[in-house]
KEZASE-984731 format. One record per atom (N, C-alpha, C): y, x, z; residue in three letters. Coordinates in steps of 0.001 Angstrom, whole numbers, plus 500000, padded with zeros to 6 digits. Atoms other than C-alpha are relative to their C-alpha. Example, Ala and Ser with C-alpha at 12.3 -4.5 7.8 and 13.67 -1.06 7.14 Angstrom:
498810500890500000ALA;495500512300507800ALA;501200500900500000ALA;498810499180499940SER;498940513670507140SER;501090499230500730SER;
This chain:
498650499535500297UNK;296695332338887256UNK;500045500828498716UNK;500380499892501494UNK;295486334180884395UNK;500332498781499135UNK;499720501177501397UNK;295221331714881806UNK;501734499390499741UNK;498437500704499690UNK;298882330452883214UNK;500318501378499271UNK;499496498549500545UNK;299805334374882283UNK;499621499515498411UNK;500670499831501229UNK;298379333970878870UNK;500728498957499504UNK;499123501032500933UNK;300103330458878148UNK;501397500243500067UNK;498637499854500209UNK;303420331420879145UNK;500250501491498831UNK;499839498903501105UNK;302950334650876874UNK;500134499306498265UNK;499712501196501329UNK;302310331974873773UNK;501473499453499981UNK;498557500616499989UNK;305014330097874845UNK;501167500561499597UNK;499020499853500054UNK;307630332547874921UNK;499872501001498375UNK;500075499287501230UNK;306309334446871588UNK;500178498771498737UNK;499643501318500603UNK;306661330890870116UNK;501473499602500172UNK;498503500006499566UNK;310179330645871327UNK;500828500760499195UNK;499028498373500864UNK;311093334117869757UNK;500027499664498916UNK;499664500159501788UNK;309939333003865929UNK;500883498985500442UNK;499124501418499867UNK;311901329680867019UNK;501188500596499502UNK;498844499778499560UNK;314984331516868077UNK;500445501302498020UNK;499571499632501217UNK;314558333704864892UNK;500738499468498991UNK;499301501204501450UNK;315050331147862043UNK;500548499330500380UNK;498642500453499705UNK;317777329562863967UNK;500743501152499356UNK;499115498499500433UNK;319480333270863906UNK;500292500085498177UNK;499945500233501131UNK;318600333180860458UNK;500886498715499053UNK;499054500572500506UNK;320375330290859511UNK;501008500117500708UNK;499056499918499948UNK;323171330826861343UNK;500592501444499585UNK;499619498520501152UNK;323321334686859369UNK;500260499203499143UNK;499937500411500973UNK;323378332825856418UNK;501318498896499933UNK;498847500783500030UNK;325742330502857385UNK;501377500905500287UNK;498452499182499953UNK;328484333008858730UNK;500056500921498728UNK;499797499360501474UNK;328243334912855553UNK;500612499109498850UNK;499333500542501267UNK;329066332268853440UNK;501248499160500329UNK;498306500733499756UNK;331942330862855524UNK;500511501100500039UNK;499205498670500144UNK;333151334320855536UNK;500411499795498416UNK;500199499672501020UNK;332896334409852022UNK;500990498508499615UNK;499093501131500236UNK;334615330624851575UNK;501654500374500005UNK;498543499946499760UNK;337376331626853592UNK;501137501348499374UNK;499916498540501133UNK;337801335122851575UNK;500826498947498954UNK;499703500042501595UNK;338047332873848248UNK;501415499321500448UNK;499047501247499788UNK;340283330249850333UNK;501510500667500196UNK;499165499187499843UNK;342367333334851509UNK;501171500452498466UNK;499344499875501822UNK;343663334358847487UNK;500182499116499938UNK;498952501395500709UNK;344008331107846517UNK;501532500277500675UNK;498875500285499119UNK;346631330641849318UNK;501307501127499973UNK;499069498904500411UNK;348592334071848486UNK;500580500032498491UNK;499520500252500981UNK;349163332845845100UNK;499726498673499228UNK;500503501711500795UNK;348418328735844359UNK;500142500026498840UNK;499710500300501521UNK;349842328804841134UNK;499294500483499191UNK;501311499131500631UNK;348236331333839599UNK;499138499868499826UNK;500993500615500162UNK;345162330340840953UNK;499090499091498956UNK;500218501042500251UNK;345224327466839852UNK;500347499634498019UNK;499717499104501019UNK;347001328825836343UNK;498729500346499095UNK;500815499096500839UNK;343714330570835600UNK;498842498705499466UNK;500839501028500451UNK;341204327826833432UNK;498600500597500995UNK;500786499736499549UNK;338537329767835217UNK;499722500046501423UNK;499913500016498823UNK;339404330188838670UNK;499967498313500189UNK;500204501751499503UNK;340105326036838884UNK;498909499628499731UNK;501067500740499614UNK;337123325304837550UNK;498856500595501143UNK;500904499614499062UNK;334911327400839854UNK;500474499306500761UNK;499711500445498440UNK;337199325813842922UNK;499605498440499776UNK;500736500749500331UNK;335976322520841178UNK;499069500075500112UNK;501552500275499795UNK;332730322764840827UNK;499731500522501246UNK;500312499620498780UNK;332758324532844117UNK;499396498379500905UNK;499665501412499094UNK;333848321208845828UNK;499134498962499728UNK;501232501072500347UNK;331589319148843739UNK;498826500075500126UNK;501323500238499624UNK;328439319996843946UNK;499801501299501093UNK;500828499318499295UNK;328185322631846673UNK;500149499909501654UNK;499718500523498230UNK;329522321468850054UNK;499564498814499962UNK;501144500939500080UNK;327210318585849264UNK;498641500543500452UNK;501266499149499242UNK;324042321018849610UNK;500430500417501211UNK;499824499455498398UNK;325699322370852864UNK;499802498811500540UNK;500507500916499112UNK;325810319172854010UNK;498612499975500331UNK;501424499907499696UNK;321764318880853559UNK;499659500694500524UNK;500044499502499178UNK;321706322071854582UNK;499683500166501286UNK;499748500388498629UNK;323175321204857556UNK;499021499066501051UNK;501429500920499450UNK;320551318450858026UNK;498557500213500292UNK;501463499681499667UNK;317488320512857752UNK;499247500797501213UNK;500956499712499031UNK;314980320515860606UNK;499527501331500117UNK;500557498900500884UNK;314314324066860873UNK;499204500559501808UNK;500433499421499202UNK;311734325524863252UNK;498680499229500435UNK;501312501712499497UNK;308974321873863120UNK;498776501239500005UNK;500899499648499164UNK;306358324287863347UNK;499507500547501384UNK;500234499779497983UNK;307002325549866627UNK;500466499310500619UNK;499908500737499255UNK;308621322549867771UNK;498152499488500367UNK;501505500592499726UNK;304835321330867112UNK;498603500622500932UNK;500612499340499121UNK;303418323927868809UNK;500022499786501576UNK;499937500569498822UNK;305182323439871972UNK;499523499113500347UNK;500274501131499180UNK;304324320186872353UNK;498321499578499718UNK;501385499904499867UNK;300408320841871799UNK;499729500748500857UNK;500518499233499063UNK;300448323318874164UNK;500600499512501149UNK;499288500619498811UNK;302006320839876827UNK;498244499483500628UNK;501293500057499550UNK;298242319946877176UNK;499063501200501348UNK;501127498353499336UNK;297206323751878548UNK;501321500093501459UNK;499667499380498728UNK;300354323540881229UNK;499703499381501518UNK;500382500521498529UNK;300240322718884790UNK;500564498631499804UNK;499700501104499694UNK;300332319496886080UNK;500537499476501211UNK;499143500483499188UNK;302751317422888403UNK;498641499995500814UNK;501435499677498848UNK;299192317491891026UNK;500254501485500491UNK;499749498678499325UNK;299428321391890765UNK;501409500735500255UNK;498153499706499079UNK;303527321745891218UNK;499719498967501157UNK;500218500531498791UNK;302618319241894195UNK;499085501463500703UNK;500398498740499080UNK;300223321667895668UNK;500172501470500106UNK;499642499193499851UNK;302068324737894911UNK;501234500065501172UNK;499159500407498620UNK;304531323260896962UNK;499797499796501023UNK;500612500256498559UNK;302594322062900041UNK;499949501597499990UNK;500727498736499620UNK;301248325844899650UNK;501457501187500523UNK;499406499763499912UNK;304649327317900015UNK;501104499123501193UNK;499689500243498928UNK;305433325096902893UNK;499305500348501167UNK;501139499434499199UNK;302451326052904460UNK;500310501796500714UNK;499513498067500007UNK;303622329841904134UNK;500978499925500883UNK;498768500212498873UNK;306995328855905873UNK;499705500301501401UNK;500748500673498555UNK;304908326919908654UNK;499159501526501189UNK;500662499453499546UNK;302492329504909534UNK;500602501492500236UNK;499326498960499607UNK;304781332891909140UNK;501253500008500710UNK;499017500613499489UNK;307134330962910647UNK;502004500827499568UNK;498948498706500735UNK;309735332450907932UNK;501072498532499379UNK;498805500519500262UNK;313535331101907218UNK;499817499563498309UNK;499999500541501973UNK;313569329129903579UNK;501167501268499014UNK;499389499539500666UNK;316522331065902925UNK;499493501321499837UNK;500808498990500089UNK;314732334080903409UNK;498978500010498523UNK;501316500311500654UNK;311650333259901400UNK;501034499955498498UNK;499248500256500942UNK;314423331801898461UNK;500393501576499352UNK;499527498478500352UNK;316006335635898621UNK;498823501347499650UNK;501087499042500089UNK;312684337329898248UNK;499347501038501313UNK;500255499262499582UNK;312369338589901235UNK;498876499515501229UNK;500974500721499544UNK;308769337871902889UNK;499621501173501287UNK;500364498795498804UNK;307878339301906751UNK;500778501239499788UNK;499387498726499401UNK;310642341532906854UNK;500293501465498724UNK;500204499022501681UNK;310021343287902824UNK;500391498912499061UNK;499785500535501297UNK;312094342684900028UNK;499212500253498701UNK;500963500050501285UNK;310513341352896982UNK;500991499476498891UNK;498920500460501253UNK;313352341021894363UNK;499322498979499233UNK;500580501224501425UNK;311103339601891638UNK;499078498854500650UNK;500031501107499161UNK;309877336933894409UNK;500997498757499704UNK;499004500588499319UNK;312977335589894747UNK;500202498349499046UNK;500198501492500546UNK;313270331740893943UNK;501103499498499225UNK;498644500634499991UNK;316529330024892088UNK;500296499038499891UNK;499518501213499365UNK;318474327136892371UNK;499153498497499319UNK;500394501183500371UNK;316068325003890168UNK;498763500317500985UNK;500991499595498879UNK;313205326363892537UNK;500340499159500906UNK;499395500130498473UNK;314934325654895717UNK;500156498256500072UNK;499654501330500286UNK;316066321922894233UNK;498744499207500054UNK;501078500639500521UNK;312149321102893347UNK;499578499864501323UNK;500564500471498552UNK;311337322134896904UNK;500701499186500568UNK;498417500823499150UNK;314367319974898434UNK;499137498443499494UNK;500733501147500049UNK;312873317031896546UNK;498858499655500131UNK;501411500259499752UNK;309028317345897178UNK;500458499627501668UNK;499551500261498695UNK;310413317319900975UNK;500863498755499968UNK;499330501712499886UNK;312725314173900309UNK;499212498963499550UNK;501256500965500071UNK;309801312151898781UNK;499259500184501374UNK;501272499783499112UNK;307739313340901863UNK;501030499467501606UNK;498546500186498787UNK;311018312162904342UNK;500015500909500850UNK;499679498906498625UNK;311109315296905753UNK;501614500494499409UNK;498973499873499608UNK;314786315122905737UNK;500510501206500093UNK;499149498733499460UNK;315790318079907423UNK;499783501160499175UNK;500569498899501251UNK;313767320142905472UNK;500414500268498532UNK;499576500586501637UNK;314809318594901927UNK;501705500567500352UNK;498828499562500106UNK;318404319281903386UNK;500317501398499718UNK;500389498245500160UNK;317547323031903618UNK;500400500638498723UNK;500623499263500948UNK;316198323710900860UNK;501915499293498480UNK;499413499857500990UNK;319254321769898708UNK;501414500369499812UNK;498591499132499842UNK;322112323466900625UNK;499775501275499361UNK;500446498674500736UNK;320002326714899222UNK;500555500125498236UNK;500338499785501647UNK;319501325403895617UNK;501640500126499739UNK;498517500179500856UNK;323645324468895347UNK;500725501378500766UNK;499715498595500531UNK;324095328336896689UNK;499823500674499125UNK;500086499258500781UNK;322450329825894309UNK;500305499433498697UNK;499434500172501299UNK;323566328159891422UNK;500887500505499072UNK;499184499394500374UNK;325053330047888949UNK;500997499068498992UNK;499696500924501499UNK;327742327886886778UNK;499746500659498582UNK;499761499154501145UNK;327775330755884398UNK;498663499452499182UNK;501380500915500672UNK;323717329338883408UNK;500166498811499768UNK;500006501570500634UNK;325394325956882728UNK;499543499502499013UNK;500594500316500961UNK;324115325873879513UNK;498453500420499623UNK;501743499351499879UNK;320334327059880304UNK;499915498735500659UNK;500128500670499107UNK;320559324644882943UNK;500210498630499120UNK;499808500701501084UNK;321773321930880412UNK;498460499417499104UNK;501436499970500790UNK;318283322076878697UNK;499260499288500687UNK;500673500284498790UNK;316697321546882303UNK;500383498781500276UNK;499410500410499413UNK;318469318787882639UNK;500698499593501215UNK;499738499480498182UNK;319784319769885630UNK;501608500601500255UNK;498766499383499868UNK;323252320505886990UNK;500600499766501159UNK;499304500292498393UNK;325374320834890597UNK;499956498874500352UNK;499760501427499363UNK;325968317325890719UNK;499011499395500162UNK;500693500665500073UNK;322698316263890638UNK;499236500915501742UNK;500084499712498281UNK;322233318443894196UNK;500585499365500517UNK;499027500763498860UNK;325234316864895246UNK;499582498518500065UNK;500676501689499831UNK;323542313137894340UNK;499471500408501049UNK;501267500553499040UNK;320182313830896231UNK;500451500673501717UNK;499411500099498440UNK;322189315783899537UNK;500750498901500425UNK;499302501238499597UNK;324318312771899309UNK;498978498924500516UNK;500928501233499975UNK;321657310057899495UNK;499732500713501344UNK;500675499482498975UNK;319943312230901896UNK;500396499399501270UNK;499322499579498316UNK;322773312748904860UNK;500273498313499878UNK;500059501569499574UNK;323673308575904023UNK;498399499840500991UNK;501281500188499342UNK;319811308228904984UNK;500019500155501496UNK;499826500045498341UNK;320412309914908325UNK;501331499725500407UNK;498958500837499584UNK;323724308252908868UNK;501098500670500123UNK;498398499168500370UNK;326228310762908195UNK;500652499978498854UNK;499075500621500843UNK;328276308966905787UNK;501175500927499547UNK;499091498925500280UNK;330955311211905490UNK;499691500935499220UNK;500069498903500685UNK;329605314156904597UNK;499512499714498464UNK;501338500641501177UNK;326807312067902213UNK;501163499505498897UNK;498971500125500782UNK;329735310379900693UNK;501098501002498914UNK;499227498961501027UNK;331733313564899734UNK;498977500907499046UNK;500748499348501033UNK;328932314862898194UNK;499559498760499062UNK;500234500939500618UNK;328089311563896416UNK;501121499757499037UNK;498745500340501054UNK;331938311954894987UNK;499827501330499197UNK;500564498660500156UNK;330489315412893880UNK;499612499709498662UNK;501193500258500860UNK;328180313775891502UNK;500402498305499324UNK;499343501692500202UNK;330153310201890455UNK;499691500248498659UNK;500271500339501129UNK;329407311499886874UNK;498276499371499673UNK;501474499946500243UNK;325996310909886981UNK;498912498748501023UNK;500608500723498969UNK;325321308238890115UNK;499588498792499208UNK;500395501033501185UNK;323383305255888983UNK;500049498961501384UNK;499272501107499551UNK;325175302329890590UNK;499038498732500962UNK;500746500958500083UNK;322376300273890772UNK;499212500034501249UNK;500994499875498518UNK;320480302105893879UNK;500616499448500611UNK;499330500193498697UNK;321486300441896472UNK;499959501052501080UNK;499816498821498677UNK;321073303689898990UNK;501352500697499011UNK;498479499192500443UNK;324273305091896545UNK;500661498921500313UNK;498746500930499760UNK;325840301688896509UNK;500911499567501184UNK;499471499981498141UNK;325850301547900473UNK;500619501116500367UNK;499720498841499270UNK;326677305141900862UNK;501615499837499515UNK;498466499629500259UNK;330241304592898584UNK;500681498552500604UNK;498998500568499084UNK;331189301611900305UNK;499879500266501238UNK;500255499512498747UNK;330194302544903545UNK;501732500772500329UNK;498660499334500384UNK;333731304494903027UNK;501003499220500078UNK;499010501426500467UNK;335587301237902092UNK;499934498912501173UNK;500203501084499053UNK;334305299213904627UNK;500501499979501522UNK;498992499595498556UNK;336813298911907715UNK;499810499133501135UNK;500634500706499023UNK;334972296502910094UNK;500591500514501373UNK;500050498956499010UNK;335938297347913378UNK;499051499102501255UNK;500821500112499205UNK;333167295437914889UNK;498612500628499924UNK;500993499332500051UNK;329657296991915487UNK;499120498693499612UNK;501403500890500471UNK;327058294867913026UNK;498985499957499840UNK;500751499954500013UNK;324157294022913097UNK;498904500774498907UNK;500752498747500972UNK;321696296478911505UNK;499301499223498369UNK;500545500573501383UNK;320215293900908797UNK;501019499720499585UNK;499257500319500827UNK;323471293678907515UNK;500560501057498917UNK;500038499258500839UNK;324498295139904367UNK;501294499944499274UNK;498789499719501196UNK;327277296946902132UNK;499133500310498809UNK;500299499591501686UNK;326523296685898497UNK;501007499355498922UNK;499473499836501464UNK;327679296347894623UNK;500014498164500096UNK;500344500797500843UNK;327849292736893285UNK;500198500191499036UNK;500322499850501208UNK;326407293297890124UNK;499144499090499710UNK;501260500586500440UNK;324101290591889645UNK;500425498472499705UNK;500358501052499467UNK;325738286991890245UNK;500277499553498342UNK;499501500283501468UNK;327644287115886334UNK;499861501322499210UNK;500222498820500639UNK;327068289310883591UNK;501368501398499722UNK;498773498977499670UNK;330639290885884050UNK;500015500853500958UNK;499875498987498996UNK;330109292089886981UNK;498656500870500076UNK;501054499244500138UNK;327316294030885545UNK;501022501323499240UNK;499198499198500222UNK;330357296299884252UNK;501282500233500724UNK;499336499418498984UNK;332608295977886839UNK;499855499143501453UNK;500991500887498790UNK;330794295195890378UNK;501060500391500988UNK;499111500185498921UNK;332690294057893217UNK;499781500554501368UNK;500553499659498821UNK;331984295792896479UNK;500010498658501505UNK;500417501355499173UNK;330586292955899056UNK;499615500835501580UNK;500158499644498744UNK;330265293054902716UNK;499077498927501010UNK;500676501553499085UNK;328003290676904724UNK;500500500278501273UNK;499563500118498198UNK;329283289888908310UNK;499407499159500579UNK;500639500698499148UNK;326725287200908581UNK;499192499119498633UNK;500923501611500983UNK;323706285188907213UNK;499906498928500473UNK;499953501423499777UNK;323650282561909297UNK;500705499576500990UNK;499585500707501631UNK;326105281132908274UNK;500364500886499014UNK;499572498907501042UNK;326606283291905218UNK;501236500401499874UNK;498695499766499919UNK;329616284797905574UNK;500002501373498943UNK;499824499066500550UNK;330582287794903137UNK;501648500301499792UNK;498861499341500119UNK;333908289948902621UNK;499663500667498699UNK;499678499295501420UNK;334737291194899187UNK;500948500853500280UNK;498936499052500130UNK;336941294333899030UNK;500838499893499116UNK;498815499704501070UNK;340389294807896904UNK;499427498667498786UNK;500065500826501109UNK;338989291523895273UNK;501253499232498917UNK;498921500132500397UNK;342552291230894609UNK;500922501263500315UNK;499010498349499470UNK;344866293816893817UNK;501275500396500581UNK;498739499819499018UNK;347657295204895356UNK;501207499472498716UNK;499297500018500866UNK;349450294998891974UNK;500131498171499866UNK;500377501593500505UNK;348234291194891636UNK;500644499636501310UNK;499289500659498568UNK;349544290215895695UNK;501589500481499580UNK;498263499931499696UNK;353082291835895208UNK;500497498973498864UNK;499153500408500857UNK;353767290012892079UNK;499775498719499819UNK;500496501053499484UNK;352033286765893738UNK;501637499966500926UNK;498936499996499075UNK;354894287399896490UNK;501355500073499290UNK;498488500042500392UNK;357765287847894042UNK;499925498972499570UNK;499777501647501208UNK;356894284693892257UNK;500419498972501223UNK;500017501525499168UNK;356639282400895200UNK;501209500093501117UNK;498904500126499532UNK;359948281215897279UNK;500155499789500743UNK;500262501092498960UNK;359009278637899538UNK;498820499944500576UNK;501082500415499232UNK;356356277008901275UNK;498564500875498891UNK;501257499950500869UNK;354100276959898103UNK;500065500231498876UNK;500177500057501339UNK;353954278397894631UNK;498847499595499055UNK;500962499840500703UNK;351202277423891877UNK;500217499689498895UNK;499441499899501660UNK;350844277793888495UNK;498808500225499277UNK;501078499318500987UNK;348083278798885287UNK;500338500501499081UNK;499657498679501001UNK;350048281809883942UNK;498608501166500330UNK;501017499011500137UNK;348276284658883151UNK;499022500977501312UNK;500411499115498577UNK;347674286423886956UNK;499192498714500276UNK;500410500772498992UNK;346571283150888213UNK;498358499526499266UNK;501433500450500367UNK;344136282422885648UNK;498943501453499893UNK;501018498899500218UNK;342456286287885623UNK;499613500076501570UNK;500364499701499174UNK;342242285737889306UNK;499245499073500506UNK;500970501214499874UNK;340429282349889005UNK;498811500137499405UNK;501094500009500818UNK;338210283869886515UNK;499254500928500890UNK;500855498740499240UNK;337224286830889197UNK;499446498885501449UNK;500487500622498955UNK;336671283795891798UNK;498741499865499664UNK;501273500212500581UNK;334288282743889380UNK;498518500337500235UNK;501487498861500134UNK;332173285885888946UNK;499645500096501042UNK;500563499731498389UNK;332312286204893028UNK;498974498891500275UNK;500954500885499239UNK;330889282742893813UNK;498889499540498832UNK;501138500527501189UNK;328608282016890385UNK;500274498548499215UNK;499699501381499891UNK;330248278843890289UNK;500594499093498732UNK;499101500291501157UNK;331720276829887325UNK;501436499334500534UNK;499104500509499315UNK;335281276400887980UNK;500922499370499200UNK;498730500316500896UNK;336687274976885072UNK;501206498803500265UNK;499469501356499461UNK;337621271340886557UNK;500730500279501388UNK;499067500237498701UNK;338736272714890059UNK;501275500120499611UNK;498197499792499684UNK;342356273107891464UNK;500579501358499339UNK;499137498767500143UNK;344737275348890476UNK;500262500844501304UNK;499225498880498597UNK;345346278475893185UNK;501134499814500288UNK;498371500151499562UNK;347541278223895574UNK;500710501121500787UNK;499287498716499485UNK;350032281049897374UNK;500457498842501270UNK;499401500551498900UNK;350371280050901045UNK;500903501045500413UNK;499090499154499471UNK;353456281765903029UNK;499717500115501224UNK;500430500188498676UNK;352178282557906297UNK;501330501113500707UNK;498688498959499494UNK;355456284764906973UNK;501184499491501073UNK;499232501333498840UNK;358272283529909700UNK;500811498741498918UNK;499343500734500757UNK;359309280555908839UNK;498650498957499184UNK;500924500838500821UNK;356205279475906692UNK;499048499092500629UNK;500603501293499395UNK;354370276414906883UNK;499344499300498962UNK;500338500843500307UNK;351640274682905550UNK;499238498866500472UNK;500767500683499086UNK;350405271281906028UNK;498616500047499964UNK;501616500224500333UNK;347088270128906737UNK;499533499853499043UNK;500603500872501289UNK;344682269648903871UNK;498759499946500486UNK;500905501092499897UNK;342109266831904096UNK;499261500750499054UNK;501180499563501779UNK;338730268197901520UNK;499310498832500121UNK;501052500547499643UNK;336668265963903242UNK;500299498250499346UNK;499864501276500137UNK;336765261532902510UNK;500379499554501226UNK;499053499947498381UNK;338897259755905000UNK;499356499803500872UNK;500756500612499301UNK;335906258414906514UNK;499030501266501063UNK;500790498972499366UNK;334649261893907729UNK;500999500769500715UNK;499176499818499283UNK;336085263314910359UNK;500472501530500459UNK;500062498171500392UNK;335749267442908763UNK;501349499744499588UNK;499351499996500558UNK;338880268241908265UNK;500333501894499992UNK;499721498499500888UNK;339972272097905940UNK;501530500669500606UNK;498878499655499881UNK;342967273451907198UNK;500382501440498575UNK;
């Protein structure tokens, strides 16, 4: 633990010149926009004049020409590459993802055996004595939450990341920023979590917690936000699945259809809102009778989303049709099959 003492002392004395010659250029910089807006100030209390004097215009000339050109460069220069370079040579001397693993077992271990409350332990306070400068915070609490959700201890991982999204301060949003780390990314992994043990609800509202940041693609998020959508009211079979179609066309790799299986054999699937409410009412104002069809604009953006659902090329089929199943409505039979077969499509 020494040596750890000794590198974080480098580290943060490496930080300080860092943070210097930032400071430093930004002294240098508020001085001379002070000083801009000074000259910009006179002008503006008398333009004419200004502008009047052969000497004053050309300084505000040559100002413009060649010196908010160097600010730009300025502006561009890298300033601090030797201690960026430092840091990242001394990434060699820090701990390694092995010893944050076993600092962690070792601090579950402590739990286990003093048989002491997380939130406790989090607040500093160990067997009954507070230890202020103990005390753990919300990126702490988050690291333990996920060494316990890799390890499926569940209950535990829940613990620890109802802790981390107490102590979070927003006011460190921009420390935290660095870390890349922020509330919603508790609210992802409690979300995933409580889906995992089958409390959808809760997993879900914390999964809407974190919608800036969810990556679509897991299927344990993709099940947890339709899981929500999905209004079955029969009890299905456990190998069946709510997910994204994102995969069958490259469109729906930007906007994926939520799918429902109700059966593999025979493959049966349910698509959600694959049609919209906006697209059915103005299906229903068009059509009169028995049967409307047509290849205006609704009919062909909703032939092109058949498409992306079934993979299919549909350029040669039928045109869509609007049946009226309302009182009164009636359609006849339709034959798909050859007359000679005795399948017939209603």
């Amino acid at each position: 633990m020494k040596a750890l003492l000794n590198v974080e002392e480098m580290l943060e004395d490496n930080l300080s010149e860092y943070m210097k010659e930032l400071k430093s250029k930004l002294d240098l910089t508020q001085r001379a926009l002070a000083k801009f807006r000074d000259e910009a100030n006179s002008m503006s209390n008398d333009f004419e004049a200004y502008l009047s004097n052969p000497l004053s215009s050309f300084a505000l000339i040559r100002h413009q020409q060649q010196d908010w050109h160097k600010w730009a460069l300025f502006m561009e220069q890298r300033i601090g590459q030797e201690h960026i370079a430092f840091a990242h040579h001394m990434r060699s001397r820090l701990p390694t993802a092995v010893d944050l693993t076993e600092a962690t077992r070792n601090i579950e271990t402590l739990i286990k055996f003093y048989q002491l409350h997380p939130k406790d332990l989090a607040n500093g306070i160990l067997l009954s004595h507070s230890q202020p400068d103990s005390a753990l915070n919300s990126l702490d609490c988050y690291a333990l939450g996920m060494f316990n959700y890799m390890k499926k201890e569940y209950s535990k991982a829940e613990v620890w990341f109802n802790i981390s999204l107490t102590l979070y301060d927003k006011s460190d949003k921009d420390k935290y920023n660095v870390y890349n780390f922020s509330e919603k990314h508790i609210h992802k992994w409690l979300g995933v979590l409580l889906v995992r043990r089958r409390e959808h609800s809760l997993g879900v509202w914390h999964l809407n917690q974190a919608k800036d940041i969810l990556d679509y693609d897991d299927e344990m998020i993709s099940l947890a936000i339709i899981k929500g959508h999905c209004s079955a009211s029969f009890q299905r079979p456990t190998h069946l699945h709510c997910r994204y179609n994102n995969w069958m066309t490259p469109f729906l790799r930007i906007a994926p259809l939520k799918l429902e299986e109700l059966s593999l054999d025979p493959l049966i699937v349910l698509y959600h809102k694959a049609i919209y409410n906006s697209e059915i009412e103005t299906l229903l104002r068009r059509q009169e009778f028995n049967l409307i069809s047509g290849k205006d604009n609704i009919d062909q953006t909703i032939h092109e989303r058949v498409a992306d659902i079934s993979g299919f090329n549909l350029d040669r089929s039928e045109v869509l049709s609007v049946i009226n199943n309302d009182i009164g409505g009636h359609f006849q039979l339709q034959e798909d099959a050859p007359e000679t077969s005795d399948l017939k499509i209603a």
